[in-house]
C-alpha positions as CSV (number, residue, x, y, z in Angstrom):
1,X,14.4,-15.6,10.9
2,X,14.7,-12.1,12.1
3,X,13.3,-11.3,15.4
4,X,11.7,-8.5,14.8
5,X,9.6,-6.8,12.1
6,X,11.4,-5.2,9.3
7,X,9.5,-2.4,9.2
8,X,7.2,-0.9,12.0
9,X,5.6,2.1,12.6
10,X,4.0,3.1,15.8
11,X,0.4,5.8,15.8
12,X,2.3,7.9,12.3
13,X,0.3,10.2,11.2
14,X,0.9,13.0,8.4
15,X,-1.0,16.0,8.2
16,X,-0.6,19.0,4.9
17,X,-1.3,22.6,5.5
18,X,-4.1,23.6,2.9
19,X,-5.8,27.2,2.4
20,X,-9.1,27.8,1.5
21,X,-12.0,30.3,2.0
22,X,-13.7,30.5,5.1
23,X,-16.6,33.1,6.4
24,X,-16.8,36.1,5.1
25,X,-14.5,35.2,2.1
26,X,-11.6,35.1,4.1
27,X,-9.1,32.8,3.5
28,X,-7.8,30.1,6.2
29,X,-4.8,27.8,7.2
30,X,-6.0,24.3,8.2
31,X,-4.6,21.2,7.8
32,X,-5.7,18.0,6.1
33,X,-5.2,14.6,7.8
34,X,-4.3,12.3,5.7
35,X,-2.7,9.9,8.1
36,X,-3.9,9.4,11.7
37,X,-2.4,7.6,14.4
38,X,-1.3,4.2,12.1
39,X,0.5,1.3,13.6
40,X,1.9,-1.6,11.4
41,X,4.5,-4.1,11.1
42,X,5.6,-5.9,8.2
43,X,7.6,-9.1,8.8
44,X,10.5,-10.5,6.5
45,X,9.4,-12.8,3.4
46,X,5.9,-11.2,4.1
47,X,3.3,-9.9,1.3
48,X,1.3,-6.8,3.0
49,X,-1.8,-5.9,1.6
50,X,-3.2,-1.8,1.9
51,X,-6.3,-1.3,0.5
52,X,-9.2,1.5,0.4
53,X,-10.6,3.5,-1.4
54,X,-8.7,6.6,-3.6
55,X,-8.4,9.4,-0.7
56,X,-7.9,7.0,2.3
57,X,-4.3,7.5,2.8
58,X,-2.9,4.7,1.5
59,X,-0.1,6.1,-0.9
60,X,0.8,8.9,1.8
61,X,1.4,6.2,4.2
62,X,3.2,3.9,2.1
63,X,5.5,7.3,1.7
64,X,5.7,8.3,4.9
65,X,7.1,4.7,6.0
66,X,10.2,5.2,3.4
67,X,10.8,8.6,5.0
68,X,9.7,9.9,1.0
69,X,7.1,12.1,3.5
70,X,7.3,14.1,6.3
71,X,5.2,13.0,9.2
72,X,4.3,15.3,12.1
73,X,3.7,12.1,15.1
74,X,4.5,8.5,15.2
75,X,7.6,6.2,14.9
76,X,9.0,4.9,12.2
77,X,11.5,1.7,12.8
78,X,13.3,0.0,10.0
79,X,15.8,-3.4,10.9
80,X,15.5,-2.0,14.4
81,X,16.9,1.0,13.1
82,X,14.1,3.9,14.6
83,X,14.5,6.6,12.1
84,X,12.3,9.3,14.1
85,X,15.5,11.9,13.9
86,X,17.4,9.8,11.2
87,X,20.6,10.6,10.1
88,X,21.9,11.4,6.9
89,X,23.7,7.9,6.9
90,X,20.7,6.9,8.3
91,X,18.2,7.8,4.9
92,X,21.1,6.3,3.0
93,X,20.8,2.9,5.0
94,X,17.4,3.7,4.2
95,X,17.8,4.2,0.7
96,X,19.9,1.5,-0.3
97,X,17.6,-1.4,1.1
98,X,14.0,-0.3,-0.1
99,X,12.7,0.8,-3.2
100,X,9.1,2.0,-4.4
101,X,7.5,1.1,-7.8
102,X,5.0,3.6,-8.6
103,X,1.4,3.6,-10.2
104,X,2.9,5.4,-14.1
105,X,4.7,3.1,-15.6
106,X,6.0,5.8,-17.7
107,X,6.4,8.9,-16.1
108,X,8.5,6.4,-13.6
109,X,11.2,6.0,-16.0
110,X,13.4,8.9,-17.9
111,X,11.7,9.1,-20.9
112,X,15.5,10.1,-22.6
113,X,17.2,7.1,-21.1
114,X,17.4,3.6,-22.2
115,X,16.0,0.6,-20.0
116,X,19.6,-0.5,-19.7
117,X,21.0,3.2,-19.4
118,X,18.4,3.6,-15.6
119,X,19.2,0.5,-14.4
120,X,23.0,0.7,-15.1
121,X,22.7,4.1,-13.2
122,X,21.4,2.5,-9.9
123,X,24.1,-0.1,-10.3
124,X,26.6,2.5,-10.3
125,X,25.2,5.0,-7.8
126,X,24.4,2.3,-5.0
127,X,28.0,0.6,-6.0
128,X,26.0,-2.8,-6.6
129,X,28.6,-4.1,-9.3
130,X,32.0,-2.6,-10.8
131,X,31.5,-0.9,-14.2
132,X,33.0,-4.4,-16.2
133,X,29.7,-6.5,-14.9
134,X,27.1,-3.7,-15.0
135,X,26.2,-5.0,-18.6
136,X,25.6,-8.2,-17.4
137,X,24.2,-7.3,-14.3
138,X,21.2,-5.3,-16.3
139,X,20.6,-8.6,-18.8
140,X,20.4,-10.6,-15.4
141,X,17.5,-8.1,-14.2
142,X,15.7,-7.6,-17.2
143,X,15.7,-11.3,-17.8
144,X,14.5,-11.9,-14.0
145,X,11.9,-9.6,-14.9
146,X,10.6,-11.4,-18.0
147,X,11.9,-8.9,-20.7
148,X,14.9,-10.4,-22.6
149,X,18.5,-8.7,-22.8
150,X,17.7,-7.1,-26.1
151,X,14.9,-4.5,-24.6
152,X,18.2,-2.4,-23.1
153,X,18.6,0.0,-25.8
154,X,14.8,0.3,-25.9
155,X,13.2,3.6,-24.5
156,X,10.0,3.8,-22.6
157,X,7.8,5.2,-25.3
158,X,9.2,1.8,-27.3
159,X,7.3,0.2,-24.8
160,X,3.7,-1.1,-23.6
161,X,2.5,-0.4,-20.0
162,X,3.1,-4.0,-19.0
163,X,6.7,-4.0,-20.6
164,X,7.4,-1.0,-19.1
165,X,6.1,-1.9,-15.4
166,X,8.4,-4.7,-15.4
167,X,11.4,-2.3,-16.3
168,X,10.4,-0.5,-13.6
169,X,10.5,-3.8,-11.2
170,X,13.8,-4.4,-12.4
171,X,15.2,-0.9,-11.4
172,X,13.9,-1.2,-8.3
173,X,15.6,-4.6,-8.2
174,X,18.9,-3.7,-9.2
175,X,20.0,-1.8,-5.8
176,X,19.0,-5.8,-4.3
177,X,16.1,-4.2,-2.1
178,X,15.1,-5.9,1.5
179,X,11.6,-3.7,1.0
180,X,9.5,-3.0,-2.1
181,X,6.3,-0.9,-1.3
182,X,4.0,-1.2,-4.2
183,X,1.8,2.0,-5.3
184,X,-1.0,0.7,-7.0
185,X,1.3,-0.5,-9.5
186,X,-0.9,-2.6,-11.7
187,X,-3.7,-0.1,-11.3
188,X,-2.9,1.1,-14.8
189,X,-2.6,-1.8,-16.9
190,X,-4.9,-4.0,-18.4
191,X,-6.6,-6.5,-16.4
192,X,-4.7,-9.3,-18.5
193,X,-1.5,-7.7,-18.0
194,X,-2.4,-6.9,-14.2
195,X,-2.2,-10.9,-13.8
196,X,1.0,-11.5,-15.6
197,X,2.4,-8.4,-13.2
198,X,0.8,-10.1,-9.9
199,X,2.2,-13.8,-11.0
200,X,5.3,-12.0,-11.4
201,X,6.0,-10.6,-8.3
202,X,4.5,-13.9,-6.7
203,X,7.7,-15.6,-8.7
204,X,10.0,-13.2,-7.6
205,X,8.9,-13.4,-3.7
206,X,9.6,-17.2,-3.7
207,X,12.9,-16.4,-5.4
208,X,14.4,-13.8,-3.4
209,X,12.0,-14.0,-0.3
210,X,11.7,-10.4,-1.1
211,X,9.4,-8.5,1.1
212,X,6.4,-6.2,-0.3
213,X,4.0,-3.5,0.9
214,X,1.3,-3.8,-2.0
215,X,-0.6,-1.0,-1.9
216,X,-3.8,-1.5,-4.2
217,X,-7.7,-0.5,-4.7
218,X,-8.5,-4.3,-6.4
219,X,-9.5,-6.7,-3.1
220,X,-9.5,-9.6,-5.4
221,X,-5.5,-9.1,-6.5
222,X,-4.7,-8.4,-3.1
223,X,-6.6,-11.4,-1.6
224,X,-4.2,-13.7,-4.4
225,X,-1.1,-11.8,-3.5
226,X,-0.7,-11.4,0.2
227,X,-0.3,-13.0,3.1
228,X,-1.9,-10.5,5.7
229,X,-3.9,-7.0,4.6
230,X,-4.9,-3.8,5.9
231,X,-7.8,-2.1,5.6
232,X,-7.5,1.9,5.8
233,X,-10.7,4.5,6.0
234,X,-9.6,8.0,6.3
235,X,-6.8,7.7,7.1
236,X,-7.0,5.2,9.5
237,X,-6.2,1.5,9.3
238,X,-10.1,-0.5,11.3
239,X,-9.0,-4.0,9.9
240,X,-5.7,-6.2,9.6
241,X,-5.3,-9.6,9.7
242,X,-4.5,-12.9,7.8
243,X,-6.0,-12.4,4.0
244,X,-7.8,-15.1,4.5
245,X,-9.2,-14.6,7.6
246,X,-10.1,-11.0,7.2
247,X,-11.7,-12.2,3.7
248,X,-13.7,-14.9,5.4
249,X,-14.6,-13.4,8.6
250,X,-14.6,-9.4,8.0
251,X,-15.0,-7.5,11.4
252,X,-15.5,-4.2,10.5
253,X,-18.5,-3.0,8.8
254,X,-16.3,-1.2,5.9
255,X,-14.3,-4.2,5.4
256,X,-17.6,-5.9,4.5
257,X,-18.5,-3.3,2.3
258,X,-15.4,-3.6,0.1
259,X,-15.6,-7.2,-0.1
260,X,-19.1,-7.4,-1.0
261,X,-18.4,-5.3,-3.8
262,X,-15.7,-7.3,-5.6
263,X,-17.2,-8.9,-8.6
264,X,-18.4,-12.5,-9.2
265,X,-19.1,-14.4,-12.3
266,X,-20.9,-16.9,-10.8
267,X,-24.6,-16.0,-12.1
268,X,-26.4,-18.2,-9.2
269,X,-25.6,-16.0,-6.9
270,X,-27.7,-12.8,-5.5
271,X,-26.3,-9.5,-5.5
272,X,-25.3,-8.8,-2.4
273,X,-27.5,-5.9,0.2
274,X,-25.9,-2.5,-0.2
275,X,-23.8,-1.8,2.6
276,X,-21.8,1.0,1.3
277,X,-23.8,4.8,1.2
278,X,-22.6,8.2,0.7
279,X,-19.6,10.1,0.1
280,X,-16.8,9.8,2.8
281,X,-16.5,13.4,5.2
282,X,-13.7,15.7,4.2
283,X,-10.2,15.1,6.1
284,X,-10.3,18.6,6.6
285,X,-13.3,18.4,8.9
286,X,-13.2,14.6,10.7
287,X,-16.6,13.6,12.6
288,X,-16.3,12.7,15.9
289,X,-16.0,9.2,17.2
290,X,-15.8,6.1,14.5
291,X,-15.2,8.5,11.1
292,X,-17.5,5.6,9.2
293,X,-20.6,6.6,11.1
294,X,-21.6,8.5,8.5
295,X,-21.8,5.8,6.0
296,X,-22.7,2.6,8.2
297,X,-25.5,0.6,8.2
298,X,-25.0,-0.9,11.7
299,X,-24.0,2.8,13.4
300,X,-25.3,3.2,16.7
301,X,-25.2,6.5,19.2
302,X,-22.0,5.2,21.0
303,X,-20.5,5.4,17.4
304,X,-20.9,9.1,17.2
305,X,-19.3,10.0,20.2
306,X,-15.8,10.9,21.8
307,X,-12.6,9.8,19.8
308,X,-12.2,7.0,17.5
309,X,-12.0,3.1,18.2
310,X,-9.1,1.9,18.7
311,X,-7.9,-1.6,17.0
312,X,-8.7,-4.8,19.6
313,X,-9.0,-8.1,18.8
314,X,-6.6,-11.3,19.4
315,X,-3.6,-9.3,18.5
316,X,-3.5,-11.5,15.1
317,X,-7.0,-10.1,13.6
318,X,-7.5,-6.7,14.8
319,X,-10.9,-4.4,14.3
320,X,-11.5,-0.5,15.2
321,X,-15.6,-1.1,15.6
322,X,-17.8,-1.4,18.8
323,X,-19.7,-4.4,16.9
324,X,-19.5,-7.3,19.2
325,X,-18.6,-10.6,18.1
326,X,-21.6,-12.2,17.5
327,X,-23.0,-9.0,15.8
328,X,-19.6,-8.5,13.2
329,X,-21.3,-12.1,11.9
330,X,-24.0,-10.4,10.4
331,X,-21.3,-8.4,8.4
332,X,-20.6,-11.8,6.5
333,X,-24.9,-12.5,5.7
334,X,-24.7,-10.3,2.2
335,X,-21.8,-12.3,1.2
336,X,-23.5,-15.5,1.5
């Protein structure tokens, strides 16, 4: 077991320089925030969770970590390797031991190659096999993947989403990755074919002990898949923990929120109390102190104020609120 994380970033953040119109019609340079001040570790054989909702930063981050985006503060560490003025050699390290499997199942893949023509191309750009096994190689993924040896002269548009997702896990396969991050990659299928995707990356983690940032929207996928999860609001991450124990014992007033609003069959119980409101500010124009103010049922003035909370807790649960602990157990009373 490796004594360290295999990938780490220390307070990243990642800002984009937008113009718009300002007084008098004239037009401004400010920047947008779409990352701010994010630490995280993912451990080897670990499932990582990222959820929130579309706009929190999720995707950029997930990005930024491969080096795929450019951030402006923060460290970035991968296999004690800190890649804050990375080397050439340094990307391509980089390059040949993660991989990202995007949201578009389709527009992931080159619509004028074959299945077996893009993964035979990562085989022979990342040297994985000599050219007399890369046939083999590419039945060997696509079987691993669930799709039989006979879908490699197939092209994507021969394809459905779900068939097409699991090509794409098998490209990202082929270079034999020690990282996957996950862009809301089931986010476009069918919820039957979601499961089937989830059940097989759960297969393929006990297999390989491969290591995954899933980055997803759906709590109740992510509560199935993962073994710890992080919760991001603008751009910030104000929950990570165990699943289970962030599921069970949410800390943060937005974490609540989410959770309350995953859907339950079970027609004995009560809706839950509305603890979501309002639209979140514009990551142009951040409020001061704790950005959820705005939305927050439990707000106070000390919330409003000076710069945002910082995450505390017992170093294995950790919470960016002021809500004490016997107050954060009122978070849990609409859930019950």
């Amino acid at each position: 077991m490796s004594s360290h994380p295999l990938l780490e970033v220390e307070r990243l953040s990642v800002s984009f320089p937008v113009t718009g119109p300002g007084l008098k019609g004239l037009f401004l340079k400010q920047k947008l925030h779409a990352v701010n001040a994010v630490s995280l570790q993912v451990e080897p054989g670990s499932v990582v969770g990222l959820v929130g909702e579309s706009g929190s930063g999720k995707s950029t981050l997930g990005r930024a970590m491969l080096k795929l985006e450019p951030s402006c503060a923060g460290s970035i560490t991968f296999d004690g390797l800190q890649l804050d003025n990375a080397t050439q050699s340094d990307i391509a390290r980089l390059r040949q031991q993660t991989a990202m499997i995007f949201q578009d199942p389709y527009s992931s893949l080159n619509p004028r190659q074959t299945l077996g023509e893009a993964i035979a191309e990562v085989l022979k750009v990342h040297r994985k096999c000599s050219a007399e096994k890369r046939a083999s190689r590419v039945d060997e993924l696509l079987t691993l993947t669930g799709l039989s040896g006979d879908y490699k002269s197939r092209y994507p548009k021969q394809l459905s989403g779900g068939q097409c997702q699991r090509a794409a896990i098998a490209r990202a396969l082929a270079i034999e990755p020690r990282l996957i991050v996950a862009d809301e990659c089931v986010a476009a299928l069918d919820v039957s074919i979601q499961a089937q995707i989830v059940n097989l990356l759960l297969e393929l983690q006990r297999k390989i002990n491969l290591t995954l940032l899933f980055i997803a929207h759906d709590l109740s996928i992510v509560r199935r898949l993962c073994d710890r999860v992080a919760v991001m609001y603008l751009g910030r991450i104000v929950e990570e923990g165990p699943t289970e124990s962030v599921f069970s014992h949410p800390r943060h007033p937005y974490t609540a929120a989410l959770i309350s609003a995953i859907p339950d069959i079970d027609p004995e119980r009560r809706l839950p109390d509305t603890l979501l409101r309002g639209e979140p500010p514009s990551p142009l124009d951040l409020p001061d102190g704790c950005a959820f103010h705005t939305r927050c049922c439990f707000a106070r003035e000390a919330c409003r104020k000076g710069e945002a909370p910082e995450l505390r807790g017992d170093g294995n649960h950790q919470y960016a609120c002021l809500l004490e602990a016997g107050e954060a157990e009122r978070l849990t009373d609409p859930m019950r």
